[in-house]
C-alpha positions as CSV (number, residue, x, y, z in Angstrom):
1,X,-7.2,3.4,-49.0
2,X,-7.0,0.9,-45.9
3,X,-3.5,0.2,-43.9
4,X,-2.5,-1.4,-41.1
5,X,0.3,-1.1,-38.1
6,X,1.2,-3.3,-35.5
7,X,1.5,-1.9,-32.0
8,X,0.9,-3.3,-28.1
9,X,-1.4,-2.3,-25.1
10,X,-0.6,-3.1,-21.6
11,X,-2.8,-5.2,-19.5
12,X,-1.6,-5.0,-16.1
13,X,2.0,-5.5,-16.4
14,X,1.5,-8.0,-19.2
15,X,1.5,-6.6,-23.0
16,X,-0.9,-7.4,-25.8
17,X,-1.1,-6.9,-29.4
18,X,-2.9,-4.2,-31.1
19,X,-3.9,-3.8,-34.6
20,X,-4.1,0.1,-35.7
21,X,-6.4,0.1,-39.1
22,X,-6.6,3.0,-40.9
23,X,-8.8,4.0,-43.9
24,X,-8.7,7.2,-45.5
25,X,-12.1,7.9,-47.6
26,X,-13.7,10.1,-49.5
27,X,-16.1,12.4,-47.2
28,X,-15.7,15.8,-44.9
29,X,-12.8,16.5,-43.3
30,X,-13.2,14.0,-40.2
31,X,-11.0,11.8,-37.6
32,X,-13.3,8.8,-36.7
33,X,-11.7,6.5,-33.5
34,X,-13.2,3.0,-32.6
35,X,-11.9,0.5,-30.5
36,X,-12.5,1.3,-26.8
37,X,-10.0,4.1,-27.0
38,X,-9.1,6.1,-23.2
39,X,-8.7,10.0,-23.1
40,X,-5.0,10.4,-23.8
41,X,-6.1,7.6,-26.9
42,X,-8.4,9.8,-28.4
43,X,-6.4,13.5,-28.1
44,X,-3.5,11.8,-30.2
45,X,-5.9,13.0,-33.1
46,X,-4.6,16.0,-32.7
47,X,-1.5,15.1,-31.7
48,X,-0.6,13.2,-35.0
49,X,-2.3,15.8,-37.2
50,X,0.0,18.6,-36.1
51,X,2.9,16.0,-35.9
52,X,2.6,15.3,-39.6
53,X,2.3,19.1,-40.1
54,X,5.5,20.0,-38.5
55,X,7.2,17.2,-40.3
56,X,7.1,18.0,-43.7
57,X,4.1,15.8,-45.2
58,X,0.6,16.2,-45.8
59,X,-2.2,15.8,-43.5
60,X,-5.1,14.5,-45.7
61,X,-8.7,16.6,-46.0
62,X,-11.1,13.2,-46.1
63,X,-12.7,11.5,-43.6
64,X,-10.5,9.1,-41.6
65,X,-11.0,6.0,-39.6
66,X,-8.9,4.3,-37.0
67,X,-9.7,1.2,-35.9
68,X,-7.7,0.0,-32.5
69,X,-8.2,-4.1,-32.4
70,X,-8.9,-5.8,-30.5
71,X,-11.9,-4.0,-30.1
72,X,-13.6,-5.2,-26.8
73,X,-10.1,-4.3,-24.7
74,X,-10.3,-1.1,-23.0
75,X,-6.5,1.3,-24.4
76,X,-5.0,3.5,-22.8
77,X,-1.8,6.2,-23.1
78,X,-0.5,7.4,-26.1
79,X,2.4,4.5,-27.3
80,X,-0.5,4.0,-30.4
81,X,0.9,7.9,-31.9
82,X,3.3,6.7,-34.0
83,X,1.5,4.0,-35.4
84,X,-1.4,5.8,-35.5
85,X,0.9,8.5,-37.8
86,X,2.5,6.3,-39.9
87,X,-0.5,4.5,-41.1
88,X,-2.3,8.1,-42.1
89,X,0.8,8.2,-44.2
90,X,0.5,4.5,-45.4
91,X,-3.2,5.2,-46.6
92,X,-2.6,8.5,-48.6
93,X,0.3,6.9,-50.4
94,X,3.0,9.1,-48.9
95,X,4.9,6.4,-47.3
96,X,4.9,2.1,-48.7
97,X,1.9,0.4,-46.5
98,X,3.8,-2.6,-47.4
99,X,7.0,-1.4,-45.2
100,X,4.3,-1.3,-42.4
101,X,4.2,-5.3,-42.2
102,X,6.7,-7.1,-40.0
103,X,7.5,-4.0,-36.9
104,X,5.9,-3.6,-33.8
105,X,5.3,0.3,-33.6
106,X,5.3,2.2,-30.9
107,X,5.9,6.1,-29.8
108,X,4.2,9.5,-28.2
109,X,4.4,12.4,-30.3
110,X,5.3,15.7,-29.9
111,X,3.4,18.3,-31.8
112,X,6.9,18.8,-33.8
113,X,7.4,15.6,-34.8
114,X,9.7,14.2,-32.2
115,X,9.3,10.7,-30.3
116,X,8.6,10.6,-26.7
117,X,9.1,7.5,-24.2
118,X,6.4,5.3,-23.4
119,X,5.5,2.9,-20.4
120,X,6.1,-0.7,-20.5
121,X,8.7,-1.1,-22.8
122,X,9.9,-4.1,-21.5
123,X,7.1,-6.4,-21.4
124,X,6.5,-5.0,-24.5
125,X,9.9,-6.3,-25.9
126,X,8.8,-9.2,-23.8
127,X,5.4,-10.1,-25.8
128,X,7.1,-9.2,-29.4
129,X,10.4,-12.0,-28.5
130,X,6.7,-14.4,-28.4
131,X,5.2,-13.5,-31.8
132,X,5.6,-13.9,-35.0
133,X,7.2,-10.6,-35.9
134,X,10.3,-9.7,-33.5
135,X,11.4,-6.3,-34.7
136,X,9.9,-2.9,-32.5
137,X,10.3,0.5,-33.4
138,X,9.9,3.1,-30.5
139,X,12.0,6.0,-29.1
140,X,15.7,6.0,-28.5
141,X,14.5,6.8,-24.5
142,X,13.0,3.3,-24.0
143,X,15.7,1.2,-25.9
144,X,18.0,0.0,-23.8
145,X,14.9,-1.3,-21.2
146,X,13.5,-3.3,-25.1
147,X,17.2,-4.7,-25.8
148,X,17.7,-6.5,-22.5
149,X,15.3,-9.0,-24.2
150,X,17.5,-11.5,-26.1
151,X,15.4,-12.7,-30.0
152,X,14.3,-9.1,-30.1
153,X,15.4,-6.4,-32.7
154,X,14.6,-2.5,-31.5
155,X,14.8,0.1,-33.6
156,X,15.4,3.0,-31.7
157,X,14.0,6.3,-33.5
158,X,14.4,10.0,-32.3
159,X,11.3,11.6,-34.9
160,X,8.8,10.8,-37.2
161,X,10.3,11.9,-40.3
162,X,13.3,9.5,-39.0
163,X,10.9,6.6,-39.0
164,X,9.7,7.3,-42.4
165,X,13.2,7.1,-43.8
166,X,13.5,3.9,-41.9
167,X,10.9,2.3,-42.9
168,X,11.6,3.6,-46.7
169,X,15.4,2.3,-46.4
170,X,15.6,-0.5,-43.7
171,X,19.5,-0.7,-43.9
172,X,20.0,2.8,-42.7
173,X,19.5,1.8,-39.3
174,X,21.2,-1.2,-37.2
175,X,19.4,-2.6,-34.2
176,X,20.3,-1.5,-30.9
177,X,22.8,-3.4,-29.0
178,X,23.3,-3.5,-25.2
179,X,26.1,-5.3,-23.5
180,X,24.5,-7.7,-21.0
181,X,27.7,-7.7,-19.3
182,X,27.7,-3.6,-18.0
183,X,24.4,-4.4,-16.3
184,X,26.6,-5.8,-12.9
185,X,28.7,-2.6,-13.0
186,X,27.0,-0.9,-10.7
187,X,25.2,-3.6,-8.7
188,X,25.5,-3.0,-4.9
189,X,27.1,-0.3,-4.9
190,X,25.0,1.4,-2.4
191,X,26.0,4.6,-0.2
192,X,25.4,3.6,3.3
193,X,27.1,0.9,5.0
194,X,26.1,-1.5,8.2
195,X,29.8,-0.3,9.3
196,X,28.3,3.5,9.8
197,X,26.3,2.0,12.5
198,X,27.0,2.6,16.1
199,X,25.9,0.1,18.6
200,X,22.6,-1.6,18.2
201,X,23.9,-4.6,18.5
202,X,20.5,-6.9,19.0
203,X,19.0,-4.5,15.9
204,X,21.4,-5.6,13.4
205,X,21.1,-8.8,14.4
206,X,17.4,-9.1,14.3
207,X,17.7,-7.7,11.1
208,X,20.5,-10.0,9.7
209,X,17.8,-13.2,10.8
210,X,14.9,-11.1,9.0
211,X,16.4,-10.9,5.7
212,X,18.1,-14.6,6.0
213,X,14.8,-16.1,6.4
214,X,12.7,-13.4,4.5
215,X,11.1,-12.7,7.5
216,X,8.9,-9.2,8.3
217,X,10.3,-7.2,11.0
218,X,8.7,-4.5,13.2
219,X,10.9,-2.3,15.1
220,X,9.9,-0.1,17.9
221,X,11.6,2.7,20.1
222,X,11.8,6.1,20.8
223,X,12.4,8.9,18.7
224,X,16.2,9.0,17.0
225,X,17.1,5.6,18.2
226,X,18.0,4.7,14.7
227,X,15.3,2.7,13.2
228,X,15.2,4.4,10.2
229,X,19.4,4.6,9.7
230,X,18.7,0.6,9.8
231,X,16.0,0.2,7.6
232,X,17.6,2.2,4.7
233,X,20.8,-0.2,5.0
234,X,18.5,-3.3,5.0
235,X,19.5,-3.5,1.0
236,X,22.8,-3.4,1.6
237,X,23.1,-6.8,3.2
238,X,19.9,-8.8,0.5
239,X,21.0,-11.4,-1.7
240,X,22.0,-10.3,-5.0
241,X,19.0,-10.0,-7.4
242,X,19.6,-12.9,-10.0
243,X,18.7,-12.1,-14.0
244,X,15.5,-13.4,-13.6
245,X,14.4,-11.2,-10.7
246,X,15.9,-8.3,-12.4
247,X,13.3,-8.8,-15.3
248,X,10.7,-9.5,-13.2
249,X,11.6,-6.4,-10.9
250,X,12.1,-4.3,-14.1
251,X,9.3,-4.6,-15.5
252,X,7.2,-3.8,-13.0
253,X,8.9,-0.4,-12.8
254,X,8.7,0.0,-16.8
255,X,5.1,-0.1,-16.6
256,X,5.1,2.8,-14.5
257,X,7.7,4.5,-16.8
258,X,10.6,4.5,-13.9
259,X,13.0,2.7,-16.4
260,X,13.0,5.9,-19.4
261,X,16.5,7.4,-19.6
262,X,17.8,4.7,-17.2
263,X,20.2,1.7,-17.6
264,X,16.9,-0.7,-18.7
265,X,17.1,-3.0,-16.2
266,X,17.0,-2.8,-12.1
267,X,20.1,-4.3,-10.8
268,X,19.5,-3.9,-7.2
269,X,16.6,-5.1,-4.8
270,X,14.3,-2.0,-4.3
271,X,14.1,0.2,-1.2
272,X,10.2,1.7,-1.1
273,X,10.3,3.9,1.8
274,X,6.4,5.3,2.4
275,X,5.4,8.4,4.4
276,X,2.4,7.6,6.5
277,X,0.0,10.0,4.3
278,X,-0.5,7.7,1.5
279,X,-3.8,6.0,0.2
280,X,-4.7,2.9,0.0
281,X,-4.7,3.2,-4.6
282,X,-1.2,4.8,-4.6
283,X,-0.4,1.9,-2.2
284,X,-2.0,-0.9,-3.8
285,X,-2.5,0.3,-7.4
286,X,-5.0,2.2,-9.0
287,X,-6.6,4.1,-12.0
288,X,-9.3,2.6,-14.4
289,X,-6.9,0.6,-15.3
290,X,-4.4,-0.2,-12.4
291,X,-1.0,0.2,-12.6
292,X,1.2,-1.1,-9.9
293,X,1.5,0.6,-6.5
294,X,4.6,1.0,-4.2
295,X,4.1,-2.3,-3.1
296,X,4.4,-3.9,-6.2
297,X,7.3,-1.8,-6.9
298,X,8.8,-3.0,-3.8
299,X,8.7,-6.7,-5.4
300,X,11.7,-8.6,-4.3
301,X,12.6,-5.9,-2.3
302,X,12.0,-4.2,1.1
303,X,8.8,-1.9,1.9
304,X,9.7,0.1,4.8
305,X,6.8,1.6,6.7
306,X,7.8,4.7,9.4
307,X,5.2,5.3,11.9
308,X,3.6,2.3,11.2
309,X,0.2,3.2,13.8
310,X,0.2,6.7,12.0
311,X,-0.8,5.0,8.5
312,X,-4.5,4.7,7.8
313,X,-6.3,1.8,8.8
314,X,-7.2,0.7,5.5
315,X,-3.6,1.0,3.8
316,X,-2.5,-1.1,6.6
317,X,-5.3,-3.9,5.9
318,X,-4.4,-3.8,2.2
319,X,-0.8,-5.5,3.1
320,X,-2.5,-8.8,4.6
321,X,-3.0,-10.2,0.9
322,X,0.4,-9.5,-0.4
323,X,2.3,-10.3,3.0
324,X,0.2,-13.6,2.5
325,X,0.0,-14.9,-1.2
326,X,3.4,-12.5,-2.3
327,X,0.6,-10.7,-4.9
328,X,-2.2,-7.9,-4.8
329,X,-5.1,-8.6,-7.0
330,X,-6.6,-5.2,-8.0
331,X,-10.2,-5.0,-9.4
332,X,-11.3,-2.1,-11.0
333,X,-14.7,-1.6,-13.7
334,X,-13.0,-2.4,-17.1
335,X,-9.9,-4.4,-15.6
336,X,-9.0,-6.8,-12.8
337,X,-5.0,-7.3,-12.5
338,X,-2.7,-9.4,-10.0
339,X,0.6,-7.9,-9.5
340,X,3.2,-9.3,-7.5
341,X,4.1,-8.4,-4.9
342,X,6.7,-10.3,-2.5
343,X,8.5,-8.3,-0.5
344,X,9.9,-8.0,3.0
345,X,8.4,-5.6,5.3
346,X,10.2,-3.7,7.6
347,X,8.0,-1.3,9.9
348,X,8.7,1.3,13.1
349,X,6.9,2.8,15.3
350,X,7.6,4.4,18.7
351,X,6.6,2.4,22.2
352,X,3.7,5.6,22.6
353,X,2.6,8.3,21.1
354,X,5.3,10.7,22.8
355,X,7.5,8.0,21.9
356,X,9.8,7.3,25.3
357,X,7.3,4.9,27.2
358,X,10.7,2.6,27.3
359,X,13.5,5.2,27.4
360,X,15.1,5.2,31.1
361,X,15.9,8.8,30.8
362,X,12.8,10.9,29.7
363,X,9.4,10.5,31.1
364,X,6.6,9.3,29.3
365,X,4.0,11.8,29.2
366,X,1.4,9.6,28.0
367,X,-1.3,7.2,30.0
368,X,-2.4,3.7,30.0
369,X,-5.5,4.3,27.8
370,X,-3.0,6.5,25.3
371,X,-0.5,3.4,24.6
372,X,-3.2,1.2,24.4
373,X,-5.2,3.1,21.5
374,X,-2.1,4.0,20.2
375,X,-0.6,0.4,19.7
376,X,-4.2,-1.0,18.8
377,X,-4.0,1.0,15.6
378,X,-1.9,-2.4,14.0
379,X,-4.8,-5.1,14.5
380,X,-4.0,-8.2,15.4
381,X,-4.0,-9.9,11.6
382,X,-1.7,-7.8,10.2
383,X,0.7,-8.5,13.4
384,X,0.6,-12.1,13.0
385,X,2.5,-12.0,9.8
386,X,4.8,-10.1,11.3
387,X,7.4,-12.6,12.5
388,X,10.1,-10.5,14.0
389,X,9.3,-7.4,16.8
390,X,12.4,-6.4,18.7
391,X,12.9,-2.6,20.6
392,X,15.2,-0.5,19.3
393,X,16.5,1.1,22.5
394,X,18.0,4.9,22.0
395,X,22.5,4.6,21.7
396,X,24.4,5.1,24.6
397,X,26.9,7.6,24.3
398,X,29.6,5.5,24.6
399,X,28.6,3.6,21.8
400,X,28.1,6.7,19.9
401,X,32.0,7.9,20.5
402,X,33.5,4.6,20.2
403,X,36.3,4.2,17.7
404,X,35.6,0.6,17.2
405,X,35.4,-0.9,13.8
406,X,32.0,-2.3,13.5
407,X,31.0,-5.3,11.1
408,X,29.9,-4.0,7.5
409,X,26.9,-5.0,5.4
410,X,29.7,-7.5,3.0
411,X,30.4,-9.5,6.1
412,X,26.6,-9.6,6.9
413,X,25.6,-10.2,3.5
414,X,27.8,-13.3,3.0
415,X,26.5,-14.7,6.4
416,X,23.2,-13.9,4.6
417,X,23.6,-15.7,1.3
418,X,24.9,-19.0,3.0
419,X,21.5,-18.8,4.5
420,X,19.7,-18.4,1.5
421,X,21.7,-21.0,-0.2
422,X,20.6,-23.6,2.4
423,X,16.7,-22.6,2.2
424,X,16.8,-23.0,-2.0
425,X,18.5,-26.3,-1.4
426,X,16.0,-27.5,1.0
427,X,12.7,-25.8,-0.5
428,X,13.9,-26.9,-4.1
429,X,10.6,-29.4,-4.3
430,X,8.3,-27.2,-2.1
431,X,7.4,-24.4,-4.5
432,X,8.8,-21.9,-1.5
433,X,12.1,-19.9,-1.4
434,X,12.8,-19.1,2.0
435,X,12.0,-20.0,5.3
436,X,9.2,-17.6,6.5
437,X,7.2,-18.8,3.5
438,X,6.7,-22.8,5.0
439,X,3.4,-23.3,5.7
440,X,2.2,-25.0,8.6
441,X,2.7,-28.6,7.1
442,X,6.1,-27.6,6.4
443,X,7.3,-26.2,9.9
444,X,6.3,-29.7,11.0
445,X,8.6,-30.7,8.4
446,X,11.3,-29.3,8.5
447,X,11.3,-27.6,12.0
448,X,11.4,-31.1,14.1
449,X,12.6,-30.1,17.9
450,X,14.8,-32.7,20.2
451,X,13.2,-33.1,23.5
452,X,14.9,-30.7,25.0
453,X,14.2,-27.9,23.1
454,X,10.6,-29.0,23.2
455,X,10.9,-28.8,26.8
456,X,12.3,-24.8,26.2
457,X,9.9,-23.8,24.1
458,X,6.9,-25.7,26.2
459,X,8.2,-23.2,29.1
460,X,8.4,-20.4,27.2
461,X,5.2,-20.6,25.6
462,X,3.6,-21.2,29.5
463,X,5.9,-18.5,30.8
464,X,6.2,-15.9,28.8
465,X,2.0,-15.7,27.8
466,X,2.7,-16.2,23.8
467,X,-0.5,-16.8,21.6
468,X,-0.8,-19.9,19.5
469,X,0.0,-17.7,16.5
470,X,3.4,-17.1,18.4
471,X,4.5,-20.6,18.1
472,X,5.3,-21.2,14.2
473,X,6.7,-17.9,14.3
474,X,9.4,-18.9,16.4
475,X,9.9,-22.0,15.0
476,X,10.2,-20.5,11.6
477,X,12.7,-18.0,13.3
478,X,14.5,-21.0,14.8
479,X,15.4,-22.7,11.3
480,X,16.6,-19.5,10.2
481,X,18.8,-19.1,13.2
482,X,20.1,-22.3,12.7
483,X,20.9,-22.2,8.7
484,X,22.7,-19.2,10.1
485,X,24.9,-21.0,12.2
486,X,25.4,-23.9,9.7
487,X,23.3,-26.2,12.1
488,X,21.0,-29.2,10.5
489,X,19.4,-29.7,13.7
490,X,17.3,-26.7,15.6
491,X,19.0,-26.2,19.1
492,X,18.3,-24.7,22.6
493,X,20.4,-21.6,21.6
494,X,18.6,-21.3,18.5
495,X,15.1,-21.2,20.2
496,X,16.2,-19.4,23.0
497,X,17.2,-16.0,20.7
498,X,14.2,-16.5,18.5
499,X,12.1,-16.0,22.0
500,X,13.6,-12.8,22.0
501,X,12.4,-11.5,18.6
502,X,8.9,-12.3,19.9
503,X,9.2,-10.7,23.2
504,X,6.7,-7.8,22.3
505,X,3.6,-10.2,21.2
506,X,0.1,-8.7,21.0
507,X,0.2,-9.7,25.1
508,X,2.5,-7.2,25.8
């Protein structure tokens, strides 16, 4: 007897339909799998068989055949369990084939019959609010990730035996709700506070420009100066994540399976803080077929990279694509994906490898040839779309003690989103959303100078050594500096700070 379930596969972060054909025949005792099926695809054999076992029904002694369609697409994980099960049951007449029609099924089983999350729910729910057929059954661990997509009905199932009963008696089971409303209940409401901070005055405000104009920072300084106390309250002061970035945000992390037991949805702009021993897949993405790596996952968020000339050579080349295009094509034998991959990235790294080559109250230990390998680690391409490089001099102890109420991340934020405002408003034709993103057309554009400030930056440029690449950068910086300060019009203030942030060019 032939029947058939509907279930998805995941390409990339995108989800396709599956068809799961079964036929049960007469023949020896046999489990027959075609369709391009992956490791963990194929050991659901076994899987299923001692599910069905362990839930009360029979497991049949003929020759089987399951046929995963499309056929020429590579699958992989074990979401196809379920509907793997369910259609062995359909065949040998212990369950209706015809309650089959009409569900997108989905589920990893345990050898005792219970469901288990999967990855990807979300673009899963995603792809079934598109088809014909809106309904999903999976586990009650993925359902509140599938019901942030409005048009679609999940089912939410804890066992197999529990989805038989459902699919004999359809009313037993309502489909899962979630109140779109609780997803801003705990939006920004981070830990650490811009307030905590002790001096660093020219820090904060680098990194208040940064984030206004979306502009990559790179911080450098001697050991415990702060650098990393910043960069961790960098989200604190981001413009909130609207409801389409939180879809597009959260589904990257459902793919990966980061959403399972979670509220469904990401609510706040990531943090992706990397330690310097990392490879260049777990970084970019990898496996046979990819799945996202931390830069992806730091989509609309902040990638922080400590020790930035400790990191190997070729995980720091594999950020000039993403910090270009905002995405990171990975190509692999049986796939080739893009993921996105827009983010803003904030980096350290100390002035030399003993780190006080600046500090005016330890001696540097290392020489001349030292600093210069040390610093020639971050090639020159990769620090060109770095706009922002500022030193992060170590506190003074008198700003350490000082009782003074410093400015908090709300204050900075607000200043942050007025920004923001005035870039969407200006960019709304230009395809762009902030102002690091203009292209060179577009500095010309938008970032007209009066003839004095010409005359500034003309004598900074002569002065001060900066390469060609230098100059957009600045003027980049400058609009930001001025949407900042409310300003239509760059000005001589304006330029003069953003020469600061640009102070420790490749010359220096």
């Amino acid at each position: 007897m032939l029947a058939r379930a509907l279930s998805f596969g995941l390409h990339g972060i995108e989800a396709y339909p599956v068809e799961i054909e079964v036929d049960v025949s007469r023949g020896l005792p046999a489990v027959n799998m075609v369709g391009l099926p992956d490791s963990a695809v194929k050991e659901s054999r076994e899987r299923v068989k001692s599910a069905i076992k362990n839930s009360g029904f029979n497991w049949p002694a003929e020759r089987i055949t399951l046929s995963l369609a499309p056929s020429g697409i590579r699958k992989e994980g074990a979401c196809f369990d379920l509907g793997i099960a369910l259609g062995i049951l359909a065949a040998t007449g212990q369950i209706n084939s015809s309650g089959l029609s009409g569900y997108f099924i989905l589920g990893e089983l345990a050898l005792d019959g219970t469901l288990r999350p999967i990855r990807g729910a979300l673009p899963i729910a995603m792809a079934a609010a598109n088809s014909a057929s809106n309904r999903v059954i999976l586990p009650e661990q993925n359902a509140k990730e599938a019901a942030i997509v409005s048009g679609v009905s999940v089912f939410a199932l804890k066992t197999l035996r529990e989805s038989v009963e459902f699919l004999n008696n359809p009313g037993m089971l309502k489909p899962f709700r979630l109140d779109l409303l609780s997803l801003s209940e705990n939006k920004n409401l981070h830990r650490v506070d811009f307030s905590e901070v002790k001096g660093q005055f020219l820090a904060k405000r680098a990194l208040e420009v940064a984030i206004a104009g979306g502009h990559n920072i790179l911080m450098i300084g001697p050991p415990g100066s702060g650098k990393t106390m910043l960069a961790k309250r960098i989200p604190t002061i981001m413009p909130d994540l609207t409801l389409e970035e939180m879809l597009e945000v959260s589904k990257i992390h459902s793919v990966v399976g980061a959403l399972v037991n979670k509220n469904g949805i990401i609510s706040t702009r990531p943090f992706r803080s990397l330690h310097h021993t990392i490879s260049s897949a777990a970084m970019v993405g990898g496996g046979s077929i990819p799945i996202p790596g931390e830069i992806s996952l730091a989509h609309q968020g902040v990638l922080f990279l400590d020790e930035l000339p400790e990191f190997r050579r070729d995980c720091l080349e594999a950020l000039r694509q993403p910090l270009e295009d905002g995405s990171i094509r990975v190509a692999r034998i049986f796939k080739s994906v893009t993921f996105p991959a827009a983010f803003v990235l904030v980096a350290a790294m100390n002035p030399c490898p003993c780190g006080y080559f600046t500090d005016p109250h330890k001696a540097c230990r290392c020489n001349t040839t030292k600093i210069a390998s040390y610093r020639a680690k971050i090639s020159g391409p990769l620090l060109d779309r770095i706009d922002i490089h500022i030193e992060v001099p170590a506190a003074k102890y008198q700003e350490l003690s000082s009782n003074l109420p410093a400015e908090s991340s709300a204050q900075i934020q607000e200043r942050v989103n007025k920004a923001r405002d005035i870039q969407r408003a200006r960019f709304k034709d230009e395809g762009i959303g902030c102002n690091a993103q203009m292209s060179h057309k577009q500095v010309r554009k938008f970032c007209a100078l009066g003839k004095e400030e010409n005359e500034l930056l003309k004598l900074a440029m002569a002065e001060l050594n900066f390469s060609a690449r230098a100059y957009d950068k600045i003027l980049k910086i400058s609009r930001t500096l001025a949407d900042l300060a409310g300003n239509a019009d760059i000005q001589t203030e304006h330029l003069s700070e953003a020469v600061q942030y640009r102070s420790l060019d490749r010359d220096y």
